[in-house]
N, C-alpha and C positions, 0 to 999 in steps of 0.2 A: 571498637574493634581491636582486637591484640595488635598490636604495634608489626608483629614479627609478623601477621597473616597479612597485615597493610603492604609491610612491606616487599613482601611474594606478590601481591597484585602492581604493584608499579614495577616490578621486575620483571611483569610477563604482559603487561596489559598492552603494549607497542606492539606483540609478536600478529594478530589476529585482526588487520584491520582488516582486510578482503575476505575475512567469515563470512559466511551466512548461515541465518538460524532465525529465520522473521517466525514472531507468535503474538499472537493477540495481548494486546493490552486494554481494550474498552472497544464496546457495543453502543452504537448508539441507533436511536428512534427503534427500538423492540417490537414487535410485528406491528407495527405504523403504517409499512409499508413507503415512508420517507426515505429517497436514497436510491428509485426508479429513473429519478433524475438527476443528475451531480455536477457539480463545478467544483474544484480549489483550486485555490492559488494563495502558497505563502501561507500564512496564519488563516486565512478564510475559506469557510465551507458553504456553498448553497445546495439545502436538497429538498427535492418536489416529488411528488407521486402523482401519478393519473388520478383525474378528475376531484380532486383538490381544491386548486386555483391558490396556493399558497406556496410559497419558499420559506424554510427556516433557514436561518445563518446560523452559523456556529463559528466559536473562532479559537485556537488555538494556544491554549496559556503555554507559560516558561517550562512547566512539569512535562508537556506533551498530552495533556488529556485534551478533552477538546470539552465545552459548554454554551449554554443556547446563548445566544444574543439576542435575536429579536424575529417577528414573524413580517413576509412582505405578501403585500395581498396587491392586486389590482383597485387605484383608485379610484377607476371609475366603472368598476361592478356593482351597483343597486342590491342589497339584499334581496330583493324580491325578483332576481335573475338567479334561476335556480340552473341552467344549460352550464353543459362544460366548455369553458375556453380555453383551454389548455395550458395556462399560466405556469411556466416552468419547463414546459417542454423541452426548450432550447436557453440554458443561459451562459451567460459568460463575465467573467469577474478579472481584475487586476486590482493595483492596491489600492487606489480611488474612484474608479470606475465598474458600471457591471449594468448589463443589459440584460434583461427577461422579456421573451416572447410568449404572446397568449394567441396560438396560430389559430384556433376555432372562435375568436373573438368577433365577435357579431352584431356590436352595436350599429356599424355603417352598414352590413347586409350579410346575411347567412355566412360564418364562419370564413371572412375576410381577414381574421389574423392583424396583429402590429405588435410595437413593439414599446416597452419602459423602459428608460435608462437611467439608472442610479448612481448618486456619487455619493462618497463616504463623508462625512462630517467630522470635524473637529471631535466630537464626541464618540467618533467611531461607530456610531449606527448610521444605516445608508437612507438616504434619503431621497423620494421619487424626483426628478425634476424634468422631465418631459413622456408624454403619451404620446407616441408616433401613431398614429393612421395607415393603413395601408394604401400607398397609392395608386394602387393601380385598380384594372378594373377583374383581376382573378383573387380566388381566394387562398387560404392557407398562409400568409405574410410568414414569414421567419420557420416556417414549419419543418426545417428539417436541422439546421445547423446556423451558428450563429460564431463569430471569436472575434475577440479584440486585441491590438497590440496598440500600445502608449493610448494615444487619444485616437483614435480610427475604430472603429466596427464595421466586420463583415455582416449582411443580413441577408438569406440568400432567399428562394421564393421557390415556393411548391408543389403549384402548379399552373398553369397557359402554358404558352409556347409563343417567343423563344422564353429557355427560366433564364433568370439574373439572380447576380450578386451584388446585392446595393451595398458600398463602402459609404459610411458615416464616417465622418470626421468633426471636432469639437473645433467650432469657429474659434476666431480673435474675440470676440465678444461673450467668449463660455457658451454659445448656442451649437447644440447638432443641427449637421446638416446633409443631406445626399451630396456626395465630391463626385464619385466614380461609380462604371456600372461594372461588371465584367457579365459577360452573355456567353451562354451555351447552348448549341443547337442540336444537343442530346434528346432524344426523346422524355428521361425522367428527367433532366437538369442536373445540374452538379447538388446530389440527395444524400450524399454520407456524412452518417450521423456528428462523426468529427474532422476537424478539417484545419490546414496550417495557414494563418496568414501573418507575415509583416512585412515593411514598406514596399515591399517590392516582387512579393512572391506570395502567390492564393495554389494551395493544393488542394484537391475534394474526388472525389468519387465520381464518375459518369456514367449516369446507371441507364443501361438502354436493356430491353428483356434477352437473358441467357448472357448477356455481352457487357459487363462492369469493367471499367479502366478508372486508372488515376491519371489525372489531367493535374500537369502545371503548368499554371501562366504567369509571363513575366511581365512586370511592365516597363514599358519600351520609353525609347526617349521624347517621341511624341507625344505621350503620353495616354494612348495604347494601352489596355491589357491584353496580351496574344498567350495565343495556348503554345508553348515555347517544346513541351514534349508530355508525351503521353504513355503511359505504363499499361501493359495487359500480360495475363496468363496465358493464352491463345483459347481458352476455354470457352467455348460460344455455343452450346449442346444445353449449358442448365446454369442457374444462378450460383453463382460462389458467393457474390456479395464481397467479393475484392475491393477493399478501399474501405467500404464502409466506416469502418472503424483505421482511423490510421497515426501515426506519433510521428510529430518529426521535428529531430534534437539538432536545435543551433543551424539549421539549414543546413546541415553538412551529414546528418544518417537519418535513416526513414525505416520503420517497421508499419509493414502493411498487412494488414488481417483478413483473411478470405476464409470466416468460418465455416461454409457449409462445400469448402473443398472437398471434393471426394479422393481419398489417396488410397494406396496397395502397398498393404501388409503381409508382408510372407504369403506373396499373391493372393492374396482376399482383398478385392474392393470396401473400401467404408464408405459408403456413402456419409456425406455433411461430416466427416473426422475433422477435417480445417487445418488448414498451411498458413504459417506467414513467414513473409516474403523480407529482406532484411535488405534495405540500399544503404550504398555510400552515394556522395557526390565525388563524382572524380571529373577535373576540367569542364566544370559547370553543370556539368549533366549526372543524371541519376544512372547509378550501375548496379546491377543483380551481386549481391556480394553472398546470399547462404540463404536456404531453403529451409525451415525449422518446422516438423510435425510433432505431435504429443510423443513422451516417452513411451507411452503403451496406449496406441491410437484404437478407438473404437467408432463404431458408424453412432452416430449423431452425438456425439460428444462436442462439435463447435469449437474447437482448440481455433484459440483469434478473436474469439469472441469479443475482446478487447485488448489493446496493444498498449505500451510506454516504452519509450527510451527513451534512455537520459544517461549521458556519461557513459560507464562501464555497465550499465544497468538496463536492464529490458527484462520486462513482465510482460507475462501474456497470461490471459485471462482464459479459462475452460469453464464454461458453465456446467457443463453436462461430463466432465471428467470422473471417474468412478473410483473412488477410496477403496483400494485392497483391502485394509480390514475391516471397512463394514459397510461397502456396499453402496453409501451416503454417494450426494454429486456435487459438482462444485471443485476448483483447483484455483490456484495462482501458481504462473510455472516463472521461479527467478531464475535468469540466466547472468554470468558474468562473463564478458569479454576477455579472454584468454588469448595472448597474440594475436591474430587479427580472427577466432572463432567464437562464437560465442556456444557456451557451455553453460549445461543444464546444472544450474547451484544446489535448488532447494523446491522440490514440490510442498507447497502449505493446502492442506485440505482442512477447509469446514474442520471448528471445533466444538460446532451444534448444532451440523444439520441445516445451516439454512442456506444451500447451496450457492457460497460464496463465487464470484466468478464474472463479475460485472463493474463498469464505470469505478476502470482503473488509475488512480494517481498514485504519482509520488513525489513527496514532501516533508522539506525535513527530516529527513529519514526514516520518514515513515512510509508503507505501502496504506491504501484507503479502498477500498472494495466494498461496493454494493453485495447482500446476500438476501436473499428474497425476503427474511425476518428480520434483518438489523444490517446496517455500515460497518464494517468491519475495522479496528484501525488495528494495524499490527506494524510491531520495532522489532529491530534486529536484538534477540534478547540475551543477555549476560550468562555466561556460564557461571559455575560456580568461582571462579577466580575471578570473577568480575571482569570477562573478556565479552567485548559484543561480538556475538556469532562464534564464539569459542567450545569448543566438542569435549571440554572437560564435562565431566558427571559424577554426582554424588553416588557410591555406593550402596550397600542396605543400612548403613551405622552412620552413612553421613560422611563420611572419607570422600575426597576430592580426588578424582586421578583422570589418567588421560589430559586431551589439550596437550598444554606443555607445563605440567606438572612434574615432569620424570617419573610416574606409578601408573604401572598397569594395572590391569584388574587385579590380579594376582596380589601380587605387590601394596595394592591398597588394603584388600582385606588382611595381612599380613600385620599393617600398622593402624587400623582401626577398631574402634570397639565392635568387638562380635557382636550378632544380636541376643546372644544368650548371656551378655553382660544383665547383672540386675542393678537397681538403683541401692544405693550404699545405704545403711540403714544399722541402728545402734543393737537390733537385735540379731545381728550377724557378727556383733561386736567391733564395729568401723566407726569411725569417728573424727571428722575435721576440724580443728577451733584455730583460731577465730579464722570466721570465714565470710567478707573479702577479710584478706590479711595485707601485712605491711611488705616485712621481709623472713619471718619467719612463721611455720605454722607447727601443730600439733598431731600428728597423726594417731590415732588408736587402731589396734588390729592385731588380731592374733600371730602371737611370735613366730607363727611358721607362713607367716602368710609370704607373697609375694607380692610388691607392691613396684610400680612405674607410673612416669608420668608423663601425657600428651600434651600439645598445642591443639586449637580449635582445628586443624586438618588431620589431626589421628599421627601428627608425627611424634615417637618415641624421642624425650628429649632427655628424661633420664631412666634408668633401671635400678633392680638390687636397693632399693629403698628401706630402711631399716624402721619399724615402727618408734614412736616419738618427734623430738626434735626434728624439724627438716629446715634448714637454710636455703631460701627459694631468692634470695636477693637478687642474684643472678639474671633472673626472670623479668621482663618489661611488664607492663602493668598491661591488663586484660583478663580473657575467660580462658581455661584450662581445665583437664580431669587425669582425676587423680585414680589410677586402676590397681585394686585389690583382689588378687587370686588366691582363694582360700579354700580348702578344702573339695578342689573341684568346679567351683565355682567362680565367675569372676564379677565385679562389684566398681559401680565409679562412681564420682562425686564430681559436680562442679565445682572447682573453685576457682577465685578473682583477685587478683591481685591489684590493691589500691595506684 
């Protein structure tokens, strides 16, 4: 790269860390159908589809792409069990540990559900080391949500009455074991699909019909888990699906997703449009901090569909959000925290159609999105100055402006090659030798011509060039063009300086 272009990129590349501009950088599992079901964490991916009965891993190199690792099946499936168990359903992963649920699992009786728990290996493929049973005497084990923090797992249960939450935790001896139960006396049980737990705090969903709340319990010094406080919309008329889907960063903000919210738009109801609901923790308890709908809410759009926050950062997920130019469905809505408001950054829609908008993380700096044909992974992407999330753009000739260039549009076309430039050529009687050169080069060209010369950004560095000799010593070593206007016409050349 020219020396002088480098050194414009480290002059501006500090100005633009709170850009945004997230775009796809790789597709993975292509209409597979892989990626219905999702876990990451860190460098690790696990994704499953309905009826299946497989996880693939994927795990994340130094570049940012991501590549397979290795397939995890149920060990003790028989080939010749052709029924779905649902393997994948619910999983959950950290950096040594990682649990998969097969809730329709039916070797002990008609779709009784349990659970596999995996640890990672020295050689970094995971390896099965216990088949949990369902213990009890209802079916579905683990069928709706599952999470792990250090050595504990949550495993919650999906149907009897009352439901629980079986907490595993990994003995002194490396054996799992059931520690604790937590119990709810909700009609559906604590059923959202995601759910926050560590040492001391389980959050989930309590799904009773028309009536969903977020229940958190703490546990107490006896050792107790109590439902310490409970969250609602007052909406008790028709399912919102509140909780369902829910994020919550560091124990201290919460984004709660109620996609099938129905809200009013320039008084018109939408029905299923979708709200989510944004907490802080203030003196222990959870507080109503901002109320977020789609920028242009429509009835069954599902805005909430899925939720993340983390840091300055909250995604929300729109399955059914509607692309202005073509009508396509599918969104990811970035928002960044702006003094204490969070603000709409960057809508990303589908850029093929495969209505992105699902089983949202974020890691490494990357957003990962489910879309009904492929995993989506998209980074916050480089302008042309090499700014992540930077609003400079190339013109029609390739000239950089805007961002913090100093050039407007105007102003860029001004300094760059027009597109009516043609390529410099000896029958127009132009000519560079030698070319790359040292410190001086040769120019040919008709004595009336006018001749200047650019940097790799279209900036004029000299003018009034006389044909022959040019002393370019001046010049740092890199690519350059050399512009000849003759007869009406204008004419350029690369060249390179050793």
């Amino acid at each position: 790269m020219n020396k002088i272009c480098f050194f414009l990129l480290l002059l501006t590349g500090h100005i633009a860390y709170s850009q945004i501009n997230f775009g796809l950088i790789q597709e993975l599992e292509k209409n597979t159908g892989m990626g219905y079901h999702m876990q990451v964490s860190g460098n690790t991916m696990f994704l499953s589809q309905s009826r299946k009965d497989e996880v693939k891993v994927y795990t994340r190199q130094e570049d940012g792409t991501w590549t397979f690792l290795q397939t995890l099946k149920p060990s003790d499936k028989s080939p010749d069990i052709s029924t779905d168990w649902g393997f994948g359903n619910s999983m959950a992963i950290n950096d040594s540990n990682a649990v998969i649920t097969a809730v329709y699992k039916s070797l002990i009786r008609k779709e009784a559900g349990g659970a596999y728990f995996y640890r990672k290996g020295s050689d970094g493929l995971w390896q099965e080391e216990l088949v949990f049973e369902n213990p009890t005497t209802f079916s579905y084990y683990g069928g709706k949500n599952i999470a792990i923090h250090k050595n504990k797992v949550t495993v919650s249960h999906d149907n009897g009455y009352p439901r629980f939450v079986h907490i595993f935790e990994r003995q002194h001896n490396g054996a799992w074991a059931i520690s604790d139960t937590i119990t709810e006396t909700a009609f559906r049980g604590l059923s959202g699909i995601k759910v926050f737990f560590d040492d001391t705090t389980f959050i989930a969903m309590s799904f009773q019909f028309d009536d969903q709340k977020v229940k958190e319990f703490r546990l107490q010094a006896n050792g107790n888990w109590v439902n310490t406080q409970t969250l609602e919309t007052g909406i008790t008329t028709y399912d919102t699906y509140f909780g369902q889907l829910l994020s919550v960063d560091n124990n201290h903000q919460m984004a709660v997703g109620a996609p099938d919210f129905a809200v009013h738009h320039e008084e018109t109801p939408l029905s299923s449009a979708g709200k989510v609901f944004i907490y802080e923790r203030v003196n222990n308890a959870w507080e109503l901090q901002q109320e977020l709908v789609s920028p242009a809410p429509h009835s069954y759009e599902y805005f909430g569909n899925d939720v993340l926050i983390k840091g300055d950062m909250l995604i929300i997920a729109s399955q059914d959000t509607r692309n202005p130019s073509d009508n396509t469905l599918g969104a990811v809505h970035i928002y960044r925290k702006i003094n204490t408001k969070w603000t709409l950054a960057q809508t990303y829609y589908s850029e093929n159609q495969s209505q992105i908008g699902e089983n949202i993380f974020y890691e490494n700096g990357q957003i990962i999105s489910f879309g009904y044909n492929s995993v989506h992974i998209l980074e916050n992407l480089k302008d042309c100055q090499g700014i992540a999330g930077g609003t400079a753009a190339l013109n029609s000739c390739g000239v950089c402006y805007g961002g913090t260039t100093g050039l407007d549009s105007l102003q860029s076309e001004e300094q760059c090659l027009p597109t009516s430039v043609y390529p410099a050529s000896s029958k127009a009687g132009i000519s560079v030798s030698p070319n790359p050169f040292d410190n001086r080069i040769t120019i040919e060209a008709p004595g009336n011509a006018a001749i200047f010369l650019t940097d790799c950004y279209g900036k004029i560095l000299a003018q009034h060039i006389a044909p022959g000799l040019f002393d370019a010593s001046h010049l740092n070593p890199g690519m350059y063009f050399l512009i000849v206007e003759s007869e009406g016409e204008k004419y350029n050349t690369k060249i390179f300086k050793k």
